[in-house]
N, C-alpha and C positions, 0 to 999 in steps of 0.2 A: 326534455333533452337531458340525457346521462352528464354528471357532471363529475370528473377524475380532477383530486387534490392530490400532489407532488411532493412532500416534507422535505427537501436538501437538492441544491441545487449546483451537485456536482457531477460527476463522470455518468452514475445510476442513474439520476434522475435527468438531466438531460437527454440519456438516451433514451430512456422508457418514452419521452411526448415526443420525440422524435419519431419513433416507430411507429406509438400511436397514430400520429398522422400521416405517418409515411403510408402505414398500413389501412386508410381511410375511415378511421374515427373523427367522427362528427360531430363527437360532443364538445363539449363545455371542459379545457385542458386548462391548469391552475398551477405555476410552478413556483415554490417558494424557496427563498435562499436567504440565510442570514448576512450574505455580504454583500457589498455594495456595486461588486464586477457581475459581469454574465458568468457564467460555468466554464471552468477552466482544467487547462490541465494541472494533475498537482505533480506528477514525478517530475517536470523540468526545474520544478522548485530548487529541488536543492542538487543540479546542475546546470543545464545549462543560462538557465535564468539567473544562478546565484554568481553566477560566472561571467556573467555579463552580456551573452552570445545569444540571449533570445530576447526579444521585446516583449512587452504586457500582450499586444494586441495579437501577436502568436500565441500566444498561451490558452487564448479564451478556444473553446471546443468549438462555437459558431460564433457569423458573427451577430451580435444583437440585433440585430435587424434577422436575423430568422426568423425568432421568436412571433414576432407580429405578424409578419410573412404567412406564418403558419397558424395563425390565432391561438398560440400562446400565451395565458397572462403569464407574465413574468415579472414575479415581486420580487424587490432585492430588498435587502438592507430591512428584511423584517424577520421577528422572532414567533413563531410556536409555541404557545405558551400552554397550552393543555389541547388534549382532543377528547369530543361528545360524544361518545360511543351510541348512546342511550338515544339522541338527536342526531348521529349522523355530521358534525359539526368538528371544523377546525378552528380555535379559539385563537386570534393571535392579542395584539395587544389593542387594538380599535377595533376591531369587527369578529362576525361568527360568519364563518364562512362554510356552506353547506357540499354533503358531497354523498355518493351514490359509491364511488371507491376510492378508499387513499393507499395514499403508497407510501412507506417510508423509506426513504435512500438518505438517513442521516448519518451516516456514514462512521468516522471514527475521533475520536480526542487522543491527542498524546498523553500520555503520561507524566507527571511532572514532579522533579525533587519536593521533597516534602518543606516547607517552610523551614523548621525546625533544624534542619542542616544549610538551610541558607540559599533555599530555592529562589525565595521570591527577590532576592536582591536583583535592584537594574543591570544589566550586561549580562541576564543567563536566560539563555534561548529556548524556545524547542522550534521543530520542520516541519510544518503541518500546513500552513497556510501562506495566502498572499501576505498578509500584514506581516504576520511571523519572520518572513523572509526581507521582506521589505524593511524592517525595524531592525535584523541583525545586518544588510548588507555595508551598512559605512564603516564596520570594523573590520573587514575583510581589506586592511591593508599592509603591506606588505612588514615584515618583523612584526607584526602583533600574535600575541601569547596567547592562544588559544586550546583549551582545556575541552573535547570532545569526551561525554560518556556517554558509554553502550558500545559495542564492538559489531552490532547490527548495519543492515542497508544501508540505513537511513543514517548514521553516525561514520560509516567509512565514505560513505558519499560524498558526504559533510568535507571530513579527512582530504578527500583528494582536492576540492574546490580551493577550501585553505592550504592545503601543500601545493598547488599551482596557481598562485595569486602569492607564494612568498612568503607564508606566514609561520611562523613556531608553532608544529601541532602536537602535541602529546593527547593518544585515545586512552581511558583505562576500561576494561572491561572486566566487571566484577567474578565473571565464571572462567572456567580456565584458560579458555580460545576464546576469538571473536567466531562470530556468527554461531557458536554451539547451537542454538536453538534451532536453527536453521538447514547448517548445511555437516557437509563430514571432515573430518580435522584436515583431508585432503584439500577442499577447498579453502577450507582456514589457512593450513600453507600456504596457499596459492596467494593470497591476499595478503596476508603478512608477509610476504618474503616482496608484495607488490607495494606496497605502503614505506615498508622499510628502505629499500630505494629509492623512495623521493623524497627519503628524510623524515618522516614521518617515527614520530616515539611510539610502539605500541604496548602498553604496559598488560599483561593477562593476568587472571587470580589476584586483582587489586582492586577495591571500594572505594568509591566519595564518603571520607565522614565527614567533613562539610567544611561549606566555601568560606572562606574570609574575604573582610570588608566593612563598610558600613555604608555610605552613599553608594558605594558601585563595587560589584567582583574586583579583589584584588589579585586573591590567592587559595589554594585547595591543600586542605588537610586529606589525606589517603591512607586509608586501613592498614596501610604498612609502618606510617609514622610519617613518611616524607612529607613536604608538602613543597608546592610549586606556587611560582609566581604566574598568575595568571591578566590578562587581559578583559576576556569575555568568553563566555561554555555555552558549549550547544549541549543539549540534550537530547539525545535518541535513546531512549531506554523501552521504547513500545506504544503500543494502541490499544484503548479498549474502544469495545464497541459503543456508538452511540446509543445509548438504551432507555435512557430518560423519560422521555417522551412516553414510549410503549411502559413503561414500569411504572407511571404516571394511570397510564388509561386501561390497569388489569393486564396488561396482553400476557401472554408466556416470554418469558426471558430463558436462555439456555445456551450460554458463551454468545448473548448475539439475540437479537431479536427472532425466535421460535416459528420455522416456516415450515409446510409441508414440502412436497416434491413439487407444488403448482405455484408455491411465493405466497402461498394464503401464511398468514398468522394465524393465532387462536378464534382471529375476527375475522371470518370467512369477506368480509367489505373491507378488510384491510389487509395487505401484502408489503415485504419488506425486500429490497435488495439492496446488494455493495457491501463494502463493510461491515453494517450496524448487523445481517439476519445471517443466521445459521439455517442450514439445511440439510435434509438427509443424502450420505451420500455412500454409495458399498458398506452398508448395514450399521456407520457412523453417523456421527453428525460433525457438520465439519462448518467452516468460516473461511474463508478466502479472502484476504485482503490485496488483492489485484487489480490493474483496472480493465485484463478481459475479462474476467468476471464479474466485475462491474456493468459490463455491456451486455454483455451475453446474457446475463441475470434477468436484465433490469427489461432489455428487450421480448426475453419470452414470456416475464410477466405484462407486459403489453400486451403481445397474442392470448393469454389467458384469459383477461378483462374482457378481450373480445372475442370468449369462447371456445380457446383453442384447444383448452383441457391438455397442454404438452407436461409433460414430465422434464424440470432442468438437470441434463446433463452436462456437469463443467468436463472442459477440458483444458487442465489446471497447465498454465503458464505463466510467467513474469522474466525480471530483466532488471540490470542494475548499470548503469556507467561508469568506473573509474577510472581516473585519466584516457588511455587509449584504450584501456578493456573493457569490452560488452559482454557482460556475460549473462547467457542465456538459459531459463529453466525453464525444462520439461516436466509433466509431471506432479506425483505428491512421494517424496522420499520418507515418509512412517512409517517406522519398522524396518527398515533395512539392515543386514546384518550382514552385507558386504559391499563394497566399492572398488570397481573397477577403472584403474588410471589411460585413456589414452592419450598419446601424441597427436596434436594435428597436423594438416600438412603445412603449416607452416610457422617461424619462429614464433614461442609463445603462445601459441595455439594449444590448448589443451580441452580431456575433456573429462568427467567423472562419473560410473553410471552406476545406479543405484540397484543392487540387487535385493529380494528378500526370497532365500532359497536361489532356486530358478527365474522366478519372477522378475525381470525390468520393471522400474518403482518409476524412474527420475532420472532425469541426465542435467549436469551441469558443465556449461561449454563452454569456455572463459576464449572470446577470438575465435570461435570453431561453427560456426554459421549451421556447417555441412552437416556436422554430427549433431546436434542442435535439432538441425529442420529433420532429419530422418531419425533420429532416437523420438520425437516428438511423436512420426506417425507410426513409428513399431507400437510406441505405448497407449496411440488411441485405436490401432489393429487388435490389440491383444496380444502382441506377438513378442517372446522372449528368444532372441539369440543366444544362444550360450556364453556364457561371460569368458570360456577360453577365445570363444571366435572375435571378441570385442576387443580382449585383451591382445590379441594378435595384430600389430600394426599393419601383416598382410594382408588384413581381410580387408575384401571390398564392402564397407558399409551399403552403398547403396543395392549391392545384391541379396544383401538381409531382408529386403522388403517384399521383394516376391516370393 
């Protein structure tokens, strides 16, 4: 009996033994997770969950009772501690667990201030997980001084949760806009001019040179001189890939666990999705930290194991919450070397679409659903409208598509 080993037991990996069995594998399915919940969602982390507005028991992707349903093992609250290439062997910390394919879906670690500037003192956070969240939410009350760095998702997310719970937020973002990495100064406006209204300090082109205190975060020294009285800091400053494990057992590493177009590694018996594996994509190689491609991934390396020999085509999307804005992305914007602004039809509705040359890259739709779901399938049409016709608030979007 074929027997499939799971490494991470989130978004990737849940859905890879899902399909597996959905898709009638018969085998011997082993899913391991270092935490002590079933697999769960993680973007409601640091919304609506930080926020009060979702329960644990929504969170979880299934409910635990699938798992066995589907004859699932599902280990929680155990760790990986090497893999046997040479045996075929997952090593955890009591047993060797044997296996014919593994998967890794070990997805991503934050990033974290260095010691040295005053990382590790009690009251400084990062968004990554359940605990994570769970351990910063009793400071989320109302007049508390909270110190958010990184001008990222994951840090204005943060941003809005504490500016709608009441609290004193100042973000500083060491580059010169927020989201620079990410998105176009357009959108950067967008979000500062939307932060700055619920009160929110955004400080830009400003450093942490390190926190003050001694038993707990008091306060923050900043590259400018200033420094601020602080309560408790989140951290969003980024993600690397989980790559330990694979760097551990030989594999190829390359921004990301080294996959081909089929999810194989270097180890034709081991394949990687979600966060932790890079793959080839329009003659790059690229990484996706999303969680449709987390599914979409994690699912066609299922059909592979079971001979499908499919080639993964992402089709890149994501999504962010702040306060009443959804904003929604299509697309990969690299290399763009123009942006076009439209209106939506309605107040606040706007949308940003990413040209390089001629070519539509990306659309970014803050409130605009409409321009969203059809800028979405122009760019997995191939199809580039003229950026006058976009820029024309006459034009009828949904006529672009025939």
């Amino acid at each position: 009996m074929k027997k499939i080993v799971v490494i991470g037991a989130g978004q990737a990996g849940s859905s890879l033994v899902a399909k597996l069995r959905n898709s009638g594998f018969d085998g011997s399915v082993t899913l391991i997770g270092e935490e002590p919940v079933p697999p769960y969602q993680r973007p409601p982390l640091s919304k609506k969950y930080l926020l009060g507005d979702m329960e644990l028991e929504r969170l979880f992707l299934r409910p635990e009772s699938f798992y066995g349903e589907h004859d699932i093992a599902l280990r929680l609250n155990e760790t990986v501690v090497a893999i046997d290439r040479a045996n075929k062997q997952v090593i955890t910390a009591g047993e060797a667990l044997p296996y014919d394919d593994l998967v890794l879906a070990t997805g991503s670690v934050p990033r974290r201030l260095p010691g040295a500037i005053g990382g590790e003192l009690p009251g400084v956070f990062t968004v990554r997980d359940l605990k994570d969240v769970d351990s910063m939410a009793p400071a989320f009350v109302a007049g508390a001084r909270v110190l958010i760095v990184g001008g990222g998702y994951i840090g204005l997310e943060a941003a809005a949760v504490a500016a709608s719970k009441g609290l004193d937020v100042t973000l500083v973002e060491m580059a010169d806009r927020i989201l620079q990495r990410v998105a176009a100064p357009e959108t950067s406006d967008y979000f500062r001019a939307l932060h700055t209204s619920h009160g929110v300090t955004i400080r830009e082109g400003v450093g942490l040179e390190r926190l003050l205190g001694d038993a707990h975060v008091t306060g923050a020294r900043l590259s400018d001189g200033s420094e601020l009285p602080v309560d408790f800091v989140i951290v969003g400053v980024g993600i690397t890939p989980a790559t330990q494990l694979a760097e551990m057992a030989g594999l190829e590493v390359e921004n990301g666990i080294k996959t081909n177009a089929l999810g194989q590694t270097s180890d034709p018996h081991i394949w990687a999705a979600g966060d932790c594996a890079s793959f080839p994509y329009q003659g790059a190689r690229i990484r996706l930290e999303s969680v449709p491609n987390a599914i979409d991934q994690a699912e066609c390396i299922a059909e592979n194991i079971m001979g499908a020999g499919k080639t993964y085509v992402p089709q890149p999307w994501f999504w962010s919450d702040q306060y009443d804005v959804k904003l929604q992305i299509a697309g990969l914007n690299t290399g763009y070397d123009r942006v076009i602004t439209r209106p939506g039809d309605k107040p606040g509705a706007t949308s940003f679409w990413y040209y390089k040359g001629k070519q539509l890259l990306a659309v970014d739709a803050a409130n605009d659903p409409r321009a969203y779901m059809i800028g979405k399938r122009l760019i997995e049409a191939g199809k580039s409208p003229a950026p006058e016709q976009i820029a024309d608030p006459a034009t009828d979007l949904k006529a672009l598509l025939k």
